[in-house]
C-alpha positions in Angstrom: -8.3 -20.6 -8.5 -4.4 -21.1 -7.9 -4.2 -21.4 -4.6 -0.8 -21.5 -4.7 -0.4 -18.4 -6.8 1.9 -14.8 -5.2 -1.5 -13.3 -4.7 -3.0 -16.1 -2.3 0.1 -16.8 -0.9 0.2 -12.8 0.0 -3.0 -13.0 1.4 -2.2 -16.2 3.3 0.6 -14.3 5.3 -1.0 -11.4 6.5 -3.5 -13.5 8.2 -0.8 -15.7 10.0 1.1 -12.3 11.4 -2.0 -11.2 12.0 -1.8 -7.8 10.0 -4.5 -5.5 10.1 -5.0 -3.2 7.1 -6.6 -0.4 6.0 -6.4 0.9 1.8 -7.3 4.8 1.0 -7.2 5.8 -2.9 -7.2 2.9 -4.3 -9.5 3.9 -7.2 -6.4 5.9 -8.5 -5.1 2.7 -9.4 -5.1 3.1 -13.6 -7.7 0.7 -15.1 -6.3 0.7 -18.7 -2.9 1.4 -18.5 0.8 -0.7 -18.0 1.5 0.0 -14.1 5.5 0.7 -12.6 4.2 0.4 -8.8 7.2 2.4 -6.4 6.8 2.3 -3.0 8.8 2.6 0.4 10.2 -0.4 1.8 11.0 -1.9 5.0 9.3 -4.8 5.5 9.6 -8.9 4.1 5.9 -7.6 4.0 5.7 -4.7 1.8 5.2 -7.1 -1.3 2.4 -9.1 -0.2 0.9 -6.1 1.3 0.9 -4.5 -1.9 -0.6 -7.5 -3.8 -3.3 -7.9 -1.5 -4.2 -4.2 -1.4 -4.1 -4.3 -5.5 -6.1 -7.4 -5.7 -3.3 -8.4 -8.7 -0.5 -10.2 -8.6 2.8 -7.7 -8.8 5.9 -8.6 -10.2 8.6 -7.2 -8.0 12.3 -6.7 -8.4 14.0 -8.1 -5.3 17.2 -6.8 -3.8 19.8 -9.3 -5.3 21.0 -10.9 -2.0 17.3 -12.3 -1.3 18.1 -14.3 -4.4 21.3 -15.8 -2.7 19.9 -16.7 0.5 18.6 -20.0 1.1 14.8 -19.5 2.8 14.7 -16.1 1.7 15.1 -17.0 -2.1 12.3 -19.7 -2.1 10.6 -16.7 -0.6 10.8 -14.4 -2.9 10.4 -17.2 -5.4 7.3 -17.6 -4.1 6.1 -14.6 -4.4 7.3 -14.1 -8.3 9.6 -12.2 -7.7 13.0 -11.6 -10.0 16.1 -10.3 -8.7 18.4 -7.3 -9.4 21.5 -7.1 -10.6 24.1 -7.6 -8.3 25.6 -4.1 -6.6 27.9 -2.0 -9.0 26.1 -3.9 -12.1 24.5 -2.3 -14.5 20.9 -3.7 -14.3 21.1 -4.8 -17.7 19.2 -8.3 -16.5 16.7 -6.4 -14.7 15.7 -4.2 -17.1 14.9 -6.7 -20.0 13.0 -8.5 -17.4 10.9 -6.0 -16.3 10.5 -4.9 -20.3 9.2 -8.1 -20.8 7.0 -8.5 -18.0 5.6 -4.7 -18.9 5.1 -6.1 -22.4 2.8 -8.9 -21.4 0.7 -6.6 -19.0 2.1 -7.9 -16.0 2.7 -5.6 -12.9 6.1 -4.7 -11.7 6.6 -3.3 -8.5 10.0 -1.2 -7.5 11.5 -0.4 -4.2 13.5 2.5 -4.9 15.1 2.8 -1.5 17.3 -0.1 -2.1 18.5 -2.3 0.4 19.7 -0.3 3.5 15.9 0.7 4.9 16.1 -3.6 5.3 19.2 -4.0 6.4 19.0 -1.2 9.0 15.4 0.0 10.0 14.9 3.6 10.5 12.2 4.9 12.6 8.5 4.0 10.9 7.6 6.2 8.2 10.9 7.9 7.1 11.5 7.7 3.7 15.3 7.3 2.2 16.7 8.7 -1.1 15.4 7.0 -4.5 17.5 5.6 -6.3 16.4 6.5 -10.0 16.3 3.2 -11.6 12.9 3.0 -12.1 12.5 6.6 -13.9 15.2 5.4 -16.4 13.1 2.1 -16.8 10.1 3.6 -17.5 11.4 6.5 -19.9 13.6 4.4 -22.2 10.9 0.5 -22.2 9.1 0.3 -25.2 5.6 0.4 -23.2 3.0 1.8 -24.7 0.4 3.6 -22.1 2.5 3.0 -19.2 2.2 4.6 -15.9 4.5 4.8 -12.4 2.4 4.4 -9.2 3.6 5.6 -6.2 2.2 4.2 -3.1 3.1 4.4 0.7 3.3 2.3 3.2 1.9 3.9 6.4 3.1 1.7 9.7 0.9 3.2 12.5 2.2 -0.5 14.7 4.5 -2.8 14.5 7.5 -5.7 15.9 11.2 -5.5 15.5 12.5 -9.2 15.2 16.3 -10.2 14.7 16.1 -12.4 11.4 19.9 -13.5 11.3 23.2 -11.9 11.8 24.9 -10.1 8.8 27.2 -12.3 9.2 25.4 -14.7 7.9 24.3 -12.9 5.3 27.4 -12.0 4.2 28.9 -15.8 3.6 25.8 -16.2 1.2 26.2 -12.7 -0.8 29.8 -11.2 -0.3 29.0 -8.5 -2.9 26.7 -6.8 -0.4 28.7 -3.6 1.6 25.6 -3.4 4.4 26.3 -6.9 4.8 30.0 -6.1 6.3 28.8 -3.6 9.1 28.1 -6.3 11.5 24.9 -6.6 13.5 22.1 -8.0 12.5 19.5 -7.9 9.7 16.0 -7.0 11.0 12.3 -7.8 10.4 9.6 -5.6 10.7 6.1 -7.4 11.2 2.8 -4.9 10.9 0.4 -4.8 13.2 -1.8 -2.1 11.8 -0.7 -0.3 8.6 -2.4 1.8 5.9 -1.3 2.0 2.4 -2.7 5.1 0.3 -2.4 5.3 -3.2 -0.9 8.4 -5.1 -1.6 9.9 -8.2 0.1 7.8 -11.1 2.7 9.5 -13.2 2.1 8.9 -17.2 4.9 8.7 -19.6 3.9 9.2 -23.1 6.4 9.5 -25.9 7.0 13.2 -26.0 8.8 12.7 -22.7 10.6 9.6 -24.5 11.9 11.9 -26.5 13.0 14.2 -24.2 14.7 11.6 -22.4 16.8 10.6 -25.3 18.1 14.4 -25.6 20.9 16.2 -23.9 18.9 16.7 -20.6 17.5 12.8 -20.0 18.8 12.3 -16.9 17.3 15.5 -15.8 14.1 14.2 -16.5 14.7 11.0 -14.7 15.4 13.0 -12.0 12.9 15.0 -11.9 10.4 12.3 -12.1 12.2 10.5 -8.7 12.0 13.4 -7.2 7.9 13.9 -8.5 7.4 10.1 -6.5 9.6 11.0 -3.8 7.3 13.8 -2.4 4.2 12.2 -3.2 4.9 8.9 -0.9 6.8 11.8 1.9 3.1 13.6 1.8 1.3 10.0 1.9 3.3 8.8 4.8 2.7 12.0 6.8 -1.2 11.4 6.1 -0.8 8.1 7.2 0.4 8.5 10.1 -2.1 10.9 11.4 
């Protein structure tokens, strides 16, 4: 066994903090398929949580500004995790990673809330807009059996820390526009959480096809909005 490897180090962490966690629908999980995991985000923790729950290591794209900030970018790192583009970029980078990474049957994970539920926590459980990045990956990557799982992140208790001012931030990755509101940039530790798994999407190549129509950005769309109101309905049973 690697001991060092993201999955143990995932697993390592949630004992030191202490999280307690409970896993419903995991057998949704597909068994012989390429998996695009989405899920909310608002927690350093989301990743390793995810890992652990998986039992597989997960490639996740990190918000660019982890990759830029010293402690945070060893982190991430860590965890094998690749960064985004920076803001206003085209993703270019970011998408032949995660093509290649597909290809090789790795995991990747997305967040699709982007930064801000990070920067500035919102009350547990309320989910933020998608952005549609990961529709557009998944519908244009040469994948073959490919899937997108959604999965929530149910907090049921937690701590609000103060990790360092924006500031701070800010001198490190001056591209960033949450980074110029002032304030500071929080961490949320779990106490008790619950991730449940949602029903994967499949993409198969007659909706390739579709996608590289008149109307493939409707499709992206629609499939955002398809994950969106699956992890809204997960966090509401979550929370109960």
């Amino acid at each position: 066994m690697n001991f060092d490897s993201p999955l143990h180090l995932s697993r390592r962490l949630l004992g030191a903090v202490g999280t307690k966690v409970s896993v419903e629908n995991l057998d949704l999980m597909p068994a012989n398929k390429r998996i695009l995991v989405v899920s909310n985000h608002r927690s350093l923790l989301d990743a390793p949580l995810l890992m652990a729950a998986m039992n597989r290591p997960v490639r996740f794209a990190c918000h660019y500004y982890m990759s830029r900030v010293p402690v945070l970018r060893e982190m991430v790192s860590a965890m094998g995790a690749f960064p985004l583009d920076a803001p206003r970029q085209r993703q270019k980078n970011f998408f032949q990673q995660s093509v290649k990474l597909l290809l090789s049957g790795q995991i990747v994970g997305i967040f699709p809330e982007g930064a801000q539920p990070m920067v500035q926590v919102k009350p547990a459980n309320q989910l933020s807009p998608f952005h549609r990045g990961f529709a557009h990956l998944a519908l244009r990557a040469p994948v073959q059996d490919l899937a997108i799982l959604p999965v929530a992140i149910a907090s049921s208790e937690e701590k609000k820390h103060n990790l360092a001012p924006l500031k701070l931030f800010s001198f490190f990755d001056p591209s960033e526009p949450l980074f110029q509101c002032g304030g500071w940039h929080s961490a949320i530790v779990y106490r008790r959480v619950h991730l449940l798994f949602g029903y994967p999407i499949g993409i198969d190549e007659v909706q390739r096809q579709q996608y590289r129509g008149r109307h493939g950005g409707q499709l992206a769309k629609e499939i955002t909005q398809s994950c969106w109101e699956q992890i809204v309905g997960l966090l509401r049973q979550g929370s109960h």
